[in-house]
C-alpha positions as CSV (number, residue, x, y, z in Angstrom):
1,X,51.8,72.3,3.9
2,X,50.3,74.3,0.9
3,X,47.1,75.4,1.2
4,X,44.5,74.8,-1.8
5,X,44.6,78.1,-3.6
6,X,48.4,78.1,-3.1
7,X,48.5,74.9,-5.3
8,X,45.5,76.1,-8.0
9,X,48.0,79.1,-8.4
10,X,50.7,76.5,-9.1
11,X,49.0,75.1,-11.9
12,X,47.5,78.3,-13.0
13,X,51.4,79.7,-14.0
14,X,52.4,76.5,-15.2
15,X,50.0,76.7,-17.8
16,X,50.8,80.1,-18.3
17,X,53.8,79.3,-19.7
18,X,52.1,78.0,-22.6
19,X,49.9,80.0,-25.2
20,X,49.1,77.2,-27.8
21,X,46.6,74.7,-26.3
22,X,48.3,71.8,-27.9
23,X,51.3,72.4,-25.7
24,X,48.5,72.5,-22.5
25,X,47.3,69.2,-23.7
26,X,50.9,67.7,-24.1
27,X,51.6,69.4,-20.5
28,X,48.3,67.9,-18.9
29,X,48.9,64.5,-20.7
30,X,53.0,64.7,-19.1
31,X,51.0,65.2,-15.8
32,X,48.8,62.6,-15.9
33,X,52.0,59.8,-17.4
34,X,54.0,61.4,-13.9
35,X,51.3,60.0,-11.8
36,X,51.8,57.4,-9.3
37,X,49.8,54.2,-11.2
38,X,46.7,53.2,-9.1
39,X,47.1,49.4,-7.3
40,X,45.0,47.1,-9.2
41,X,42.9,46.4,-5.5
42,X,41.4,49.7,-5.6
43,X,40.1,49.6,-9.7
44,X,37.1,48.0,-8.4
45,X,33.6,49.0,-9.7
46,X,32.8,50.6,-6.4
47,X,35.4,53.2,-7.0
48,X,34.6,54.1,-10.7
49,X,33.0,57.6,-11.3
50,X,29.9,58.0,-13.2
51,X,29.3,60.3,-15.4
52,X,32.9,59.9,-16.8
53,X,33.2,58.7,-20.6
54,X,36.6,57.2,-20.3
55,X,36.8,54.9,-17.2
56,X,38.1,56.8,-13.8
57,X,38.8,55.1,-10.6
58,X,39.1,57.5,-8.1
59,X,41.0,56.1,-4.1
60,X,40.2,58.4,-1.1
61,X,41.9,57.2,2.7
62,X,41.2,59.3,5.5
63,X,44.5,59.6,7.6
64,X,45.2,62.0,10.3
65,X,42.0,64.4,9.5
66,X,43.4,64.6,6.0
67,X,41.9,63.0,2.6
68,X,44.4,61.1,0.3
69,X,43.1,60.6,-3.5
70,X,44.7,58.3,-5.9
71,X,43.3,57.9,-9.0
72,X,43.8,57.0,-12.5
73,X,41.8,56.7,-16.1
74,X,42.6,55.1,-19.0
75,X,42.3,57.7,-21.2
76,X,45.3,60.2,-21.3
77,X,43.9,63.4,-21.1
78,X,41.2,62.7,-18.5
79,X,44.4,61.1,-15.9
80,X,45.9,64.6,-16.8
81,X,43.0,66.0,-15.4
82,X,42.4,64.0,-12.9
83,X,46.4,64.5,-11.5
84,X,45.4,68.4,-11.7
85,X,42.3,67.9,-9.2
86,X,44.7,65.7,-6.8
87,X,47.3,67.9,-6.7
88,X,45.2,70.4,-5.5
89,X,42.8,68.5,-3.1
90,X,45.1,65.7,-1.9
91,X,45.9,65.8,1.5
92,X,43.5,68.7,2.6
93,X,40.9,67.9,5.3
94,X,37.3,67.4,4.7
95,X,35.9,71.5,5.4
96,X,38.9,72.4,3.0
97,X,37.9,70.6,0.0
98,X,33.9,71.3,1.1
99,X,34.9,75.2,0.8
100,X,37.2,75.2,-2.1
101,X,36.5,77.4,-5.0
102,X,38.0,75.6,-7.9
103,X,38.9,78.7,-9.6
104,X,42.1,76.8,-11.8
105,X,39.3,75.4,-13.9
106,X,38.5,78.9,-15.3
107,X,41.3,80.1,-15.4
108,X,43.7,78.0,-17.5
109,X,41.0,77.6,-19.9
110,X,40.2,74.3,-19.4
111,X,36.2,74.2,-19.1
112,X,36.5,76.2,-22.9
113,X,38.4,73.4,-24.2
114,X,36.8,70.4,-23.0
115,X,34.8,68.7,-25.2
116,X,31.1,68.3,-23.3
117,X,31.5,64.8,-22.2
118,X,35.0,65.4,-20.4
119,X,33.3,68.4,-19.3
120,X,30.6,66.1,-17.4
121,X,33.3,63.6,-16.5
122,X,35.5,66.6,-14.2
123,X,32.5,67.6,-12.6
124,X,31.8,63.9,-11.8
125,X,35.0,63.5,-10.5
126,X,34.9,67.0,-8.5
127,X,31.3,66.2,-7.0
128,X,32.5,62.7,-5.9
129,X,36.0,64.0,-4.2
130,X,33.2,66.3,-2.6
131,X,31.4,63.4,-1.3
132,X,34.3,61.6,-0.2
133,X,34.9,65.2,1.9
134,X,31.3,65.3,2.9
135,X,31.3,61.3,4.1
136,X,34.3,61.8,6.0
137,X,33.6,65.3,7.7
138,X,31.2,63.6,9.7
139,X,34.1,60.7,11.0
């Protein structure tokens, strides 16, 4: 099992292949079209984020001491985004994701090139995969 910063360096050399940002957008937009499609049970109000423009549900199941995020949105970019922050906290346990420095942010540039709102929106979705970490870590 990979460990957290072990997958945020993943994603940190795959888009560092890339200098143009159109080709990050194209290669965050492939990401989010590769992801697993969210059942229709779980796009329920209760598991939409606020704070998100576009419209993000966001999953989490607590199996085995680890947390399990499925998610989608129905806005391209934003499930791009979304498949980034799963890949790296899927499957962690609760302290894991509690002490994670989100570091692949910063460093493939994309708090710069968000546009304010979808700034807001990942830190909404960050802050609720925290609580779902946080709700849990006392199970």
């Amino acid at each position: 099992m990979t460990t957290i910063n072990e997958r945020q360096d993943e994603i940190i050399e795959e888009f560092q292949g890339f200098d143009d940002w159109m080709d990050k957008y194209q290669l965050l937009i492939d990401m989010g079209n590769e992801q697993e499609p969210l059942d229709e049970k779980y796009k329920t109000e209760q598991n939409l984020i606020d704070g998100c423009q576009s419209r993000v549900w966001l999953q989490a199941d607590y199996q085995d001491g680890r947390i399990h995020f499925q998610a989608e949105s129905d806005a391209l970019i934003v499930k791009g985004i979304v498949a980034l922050l799963i890949r790296v906290l899927s499957d962690a346990t609760p302290q894991e994701i509690l002490d994670a420095d989100l570091y692949f942010i910063e460093q493939i540039g994309l708090r710069e090139h968000l546009s304010p709102t979808r700034s807001n929106g990942l830190l909404a979705m960050v802050k609720q995969m925290r609580m779902y970490a946080l709700a849990f870590s006392t199970k």
